[in-house]
C-alpha positions as CSV (number, residue, x, y, z in Angstrom):
1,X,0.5,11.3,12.5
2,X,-2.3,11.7,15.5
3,X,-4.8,11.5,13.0
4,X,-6.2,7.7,14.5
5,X,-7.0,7.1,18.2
6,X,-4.5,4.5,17.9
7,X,-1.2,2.6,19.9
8,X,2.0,3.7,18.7
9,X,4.8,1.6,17.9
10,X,8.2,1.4,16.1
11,X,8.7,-1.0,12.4
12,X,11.7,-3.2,12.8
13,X,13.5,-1.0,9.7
14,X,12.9,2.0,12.3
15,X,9.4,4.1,11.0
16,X,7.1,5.1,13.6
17,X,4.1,2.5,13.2
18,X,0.7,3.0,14.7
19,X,-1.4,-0.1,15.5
20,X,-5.2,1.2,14.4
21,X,-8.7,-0.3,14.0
22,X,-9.1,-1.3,10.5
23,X,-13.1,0.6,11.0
24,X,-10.9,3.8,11.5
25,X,-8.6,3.4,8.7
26,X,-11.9,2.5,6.6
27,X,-13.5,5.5,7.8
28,X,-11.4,8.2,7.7
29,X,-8.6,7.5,4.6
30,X,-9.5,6.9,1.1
31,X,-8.5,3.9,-1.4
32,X,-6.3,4.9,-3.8
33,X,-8.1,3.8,-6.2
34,X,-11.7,2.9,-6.9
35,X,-14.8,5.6,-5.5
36,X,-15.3,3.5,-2.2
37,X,-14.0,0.8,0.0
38,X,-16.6,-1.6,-1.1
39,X,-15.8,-1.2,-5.1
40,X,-12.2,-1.7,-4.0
41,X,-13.0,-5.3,-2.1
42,X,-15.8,-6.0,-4.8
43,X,-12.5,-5.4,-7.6
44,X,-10.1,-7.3,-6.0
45,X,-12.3,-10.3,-5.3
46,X,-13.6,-10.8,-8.7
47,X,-9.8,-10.0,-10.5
48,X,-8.0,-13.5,-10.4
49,X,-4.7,-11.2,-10.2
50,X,-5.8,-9.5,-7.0
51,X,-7.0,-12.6,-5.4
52,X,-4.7,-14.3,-5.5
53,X,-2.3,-11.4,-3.9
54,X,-4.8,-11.1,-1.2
55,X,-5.1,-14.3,-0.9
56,X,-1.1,-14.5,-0.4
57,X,-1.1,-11.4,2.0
58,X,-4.4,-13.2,4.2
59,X,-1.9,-16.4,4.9
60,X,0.8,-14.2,5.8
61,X,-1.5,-12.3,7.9
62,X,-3.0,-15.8,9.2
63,X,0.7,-17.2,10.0
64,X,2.8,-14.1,11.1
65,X,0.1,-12.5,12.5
66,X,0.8,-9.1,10.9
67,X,2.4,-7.7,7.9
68,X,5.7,-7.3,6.7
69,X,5.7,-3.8,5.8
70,X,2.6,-1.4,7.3
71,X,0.1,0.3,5.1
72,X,1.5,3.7,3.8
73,X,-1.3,6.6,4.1
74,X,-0.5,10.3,3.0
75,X,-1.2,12.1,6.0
76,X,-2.0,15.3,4.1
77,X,-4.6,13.7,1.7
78,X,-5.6,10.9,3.8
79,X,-5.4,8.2,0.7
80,X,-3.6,5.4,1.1
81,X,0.0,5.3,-0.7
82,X,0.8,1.4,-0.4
83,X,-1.1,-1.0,0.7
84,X,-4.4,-1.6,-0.7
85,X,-3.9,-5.1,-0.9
86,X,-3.1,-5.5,2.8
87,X,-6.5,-3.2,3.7
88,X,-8.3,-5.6,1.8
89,X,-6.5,-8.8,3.4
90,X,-7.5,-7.4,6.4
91,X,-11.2,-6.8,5.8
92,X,-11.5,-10.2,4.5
93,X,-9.9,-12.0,7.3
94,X,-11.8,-9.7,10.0
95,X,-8.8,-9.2,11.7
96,X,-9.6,-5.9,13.8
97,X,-6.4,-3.7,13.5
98,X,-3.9,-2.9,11.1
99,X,0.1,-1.4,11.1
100,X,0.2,1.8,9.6
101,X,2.7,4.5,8.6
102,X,3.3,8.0,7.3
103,X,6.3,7.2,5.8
104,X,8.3,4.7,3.0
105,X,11.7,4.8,4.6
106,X,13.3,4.0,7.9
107,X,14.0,7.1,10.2
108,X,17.2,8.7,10.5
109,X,19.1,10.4,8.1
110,X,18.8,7.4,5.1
111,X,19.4,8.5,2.0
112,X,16.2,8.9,-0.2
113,X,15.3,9.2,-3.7
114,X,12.0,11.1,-4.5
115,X,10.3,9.8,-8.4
116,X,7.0,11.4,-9.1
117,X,5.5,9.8,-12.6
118,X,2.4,9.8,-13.7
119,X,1.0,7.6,-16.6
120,X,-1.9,6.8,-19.5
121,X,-4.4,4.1,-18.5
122,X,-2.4,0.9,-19.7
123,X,-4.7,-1.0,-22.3
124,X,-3.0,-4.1,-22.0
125,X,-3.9,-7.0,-18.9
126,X,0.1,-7.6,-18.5
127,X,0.6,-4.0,-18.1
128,X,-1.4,-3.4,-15.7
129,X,-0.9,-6.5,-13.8
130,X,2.8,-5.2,-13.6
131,X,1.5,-1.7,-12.5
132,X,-0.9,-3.2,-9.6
133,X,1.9,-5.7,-8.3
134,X,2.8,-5.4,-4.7
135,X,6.0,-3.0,-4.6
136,X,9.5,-3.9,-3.2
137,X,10.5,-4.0,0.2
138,X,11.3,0.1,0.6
139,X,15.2,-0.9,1.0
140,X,15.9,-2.3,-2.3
141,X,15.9,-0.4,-5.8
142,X,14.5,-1.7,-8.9
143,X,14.3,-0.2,-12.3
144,X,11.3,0.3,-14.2
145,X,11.1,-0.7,-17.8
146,X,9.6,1.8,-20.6
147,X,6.7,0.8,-21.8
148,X,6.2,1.5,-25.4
149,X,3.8,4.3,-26.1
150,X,3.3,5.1,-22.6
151,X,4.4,8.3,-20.1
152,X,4.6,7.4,-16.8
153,X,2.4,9.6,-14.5
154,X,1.7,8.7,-10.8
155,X,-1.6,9.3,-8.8
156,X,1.1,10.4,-5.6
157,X,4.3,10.3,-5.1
158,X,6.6,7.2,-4.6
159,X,9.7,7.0,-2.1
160,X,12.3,4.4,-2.1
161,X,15.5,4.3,0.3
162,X,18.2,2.3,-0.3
């Protein structure tokens, strides 16, 4: 990724990393989800849910100095894959630069497992509090339940290694 003017560096599970100015990241990659960065920090502050994960992630950030996984952006449409919630830790605690990534798995020839699922707006507040948790650390698996009356369709796709 040479898309930031930024300091590269290697995660302790072996991605490439890149240290970058949270203004840069803000400027040039999209949220996820949400038309603008503002409506995305505006969300999260006024959803107790999200709070209180930002909240969680800010102390982390506050004790360890960084993350324990960097923020995932899609280099090709320059949105963020994982880690809205640590973007909006970070604008909140003014902290000036932030880990990124290209990538969900560790270098090397790991084994990988590709799901692309997309799904209906979920109606219910448990639903989608389950939908908008923070994800797994990339090198376990987990199963997802079926959700009654619900197909599973995903805004990008999502990469696990085990």
């Amino acid at each position: 990724m040479t898309l930031f003017n930024t300091t590269s560096t290697t995660a302790r599970d072996g991605r490439p990393t890149w240290l970058t100015a949270i203004s840069e990241v803000l400027s040039t990659v999209a949220p996820a989800y949400g038309p603008t960065w503002a409506d995305v920090v505006d969300m999260m502050r006024t959803d107790p849910d999200q709070l209180e994960t930002v909240g969680e992630l800010r102390r982390q950030l506050a004790s360890d100095g960084q993350f324990k996984q960097p923020v995932v952006i899609d280099p090709d449409e320059l949105t963020v894959s994982d880690g809205m919630h640590r973007i909006v830790a970070t604008i909140l605690s003014g902290t000036p630069h932030i880990l990124i990534t290209d990538r969900y798995t560790e270098a090397g020839n790991a084994e990988q497992l590709q799901i692309d699922f997309t799904a209906t707006a979920p109606r219910s507040a448990p639903v989608r509090r389950f939908l908008s948790a923070p994800k797994p650390e990339p090198a376990r698996w987990f199963a997802v339940p079926a959700v009654a009356g619900s197909e599973f369709l995903a805004s990008s796709p999502s990469v696990w290694g085990r």
